[in-house]
C-alpha positions in Angstrom: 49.7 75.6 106.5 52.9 73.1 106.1 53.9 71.8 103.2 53.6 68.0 102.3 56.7 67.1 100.7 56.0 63.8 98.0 59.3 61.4 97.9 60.1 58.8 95.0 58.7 55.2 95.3 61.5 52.8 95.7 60.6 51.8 91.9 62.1 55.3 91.0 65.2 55.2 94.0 66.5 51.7 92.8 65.6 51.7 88.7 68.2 50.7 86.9 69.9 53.8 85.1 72.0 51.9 82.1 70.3 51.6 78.8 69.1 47.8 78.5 68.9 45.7 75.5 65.7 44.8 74.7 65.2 43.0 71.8 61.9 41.1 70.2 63.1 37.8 68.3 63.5 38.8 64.5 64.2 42.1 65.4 66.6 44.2 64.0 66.0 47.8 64.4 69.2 48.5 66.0 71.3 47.2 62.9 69.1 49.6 60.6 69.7 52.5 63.0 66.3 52.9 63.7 65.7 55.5 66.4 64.8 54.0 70.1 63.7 55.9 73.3 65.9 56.5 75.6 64.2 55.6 78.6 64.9 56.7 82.1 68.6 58.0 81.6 69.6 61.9 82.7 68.5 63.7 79.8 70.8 67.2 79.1 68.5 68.8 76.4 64.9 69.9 77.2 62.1 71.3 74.8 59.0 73.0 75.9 55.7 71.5 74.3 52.2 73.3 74.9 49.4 71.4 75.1 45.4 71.7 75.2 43.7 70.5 78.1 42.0 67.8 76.2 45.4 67.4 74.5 47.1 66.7 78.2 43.6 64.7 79.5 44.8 62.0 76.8 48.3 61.8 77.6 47.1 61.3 81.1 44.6 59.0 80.4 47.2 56.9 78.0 50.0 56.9 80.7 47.1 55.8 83.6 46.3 52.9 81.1 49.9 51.9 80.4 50.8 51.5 83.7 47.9 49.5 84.7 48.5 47.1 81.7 52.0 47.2 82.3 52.0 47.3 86.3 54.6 50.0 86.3 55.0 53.4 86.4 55.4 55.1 82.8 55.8 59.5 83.4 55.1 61.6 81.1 58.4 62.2 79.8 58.9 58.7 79.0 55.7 58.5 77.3 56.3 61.3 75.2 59.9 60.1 74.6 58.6 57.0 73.6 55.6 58.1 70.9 58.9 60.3 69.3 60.6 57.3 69.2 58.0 55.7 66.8 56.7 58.8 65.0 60.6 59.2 64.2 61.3 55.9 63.2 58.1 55.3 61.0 59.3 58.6 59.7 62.6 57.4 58.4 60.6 54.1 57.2 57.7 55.3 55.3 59.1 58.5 54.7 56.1 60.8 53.2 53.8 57.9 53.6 54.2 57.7 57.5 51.4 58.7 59.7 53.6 62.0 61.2 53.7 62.9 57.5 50.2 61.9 56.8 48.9 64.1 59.7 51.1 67.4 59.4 50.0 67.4 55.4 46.5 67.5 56.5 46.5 70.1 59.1 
């Protein structure tokens, strides 16, 4: 039985690869040092996360959604990248009070 081989879209063959500045009006975030995502950029450190199925339905679900409000293709990766991106940075400005903290003190 041969093997179907899946290529990239041209979305993913000509995305740009430099991190771009995107800033809402009023918004200072990068000034504080808040933490951003870093996008679609080579990444050279990798951590394994294990899910549950339901656990892995919702990312799925969430990412399907995104891109269909958004009209472009959010992975995985990116979408995890992303939710660390704000758990982090209401982390560092709530501190205990932030919903990360909130959420591992009740488990």
């Amino acid at each position: 039985m041969p093997r179907r081989v899946t290529m990239p879209g041209a979305d993913e063959l000509f995305r740009p690869t430099a991190k771009q500045a995107k800033k809402k009006a009023g918004s200072d975030d990068e000034a504080q040092g808040a933490v951003v995502d870093s996008g679609r950029v080579k990444h050279d450190e990798k951590m394994t996360v294990y899910l549950t199925a339901d656990e892995l339905l919702a990312v799925e679900q969430a990412r399907l959604q995104l891109r269909a409000a958004l009209g472009r293709t959010v992975d995985r990766g990116r979408f995890v990248r992303a939710a660390i991106a704000e758990a982090l940075a209401d982390l560092d400005a709530h501190g205990t009070d932030s919903a990360v903290a909130q959420r591992l003190s009740s488990t």
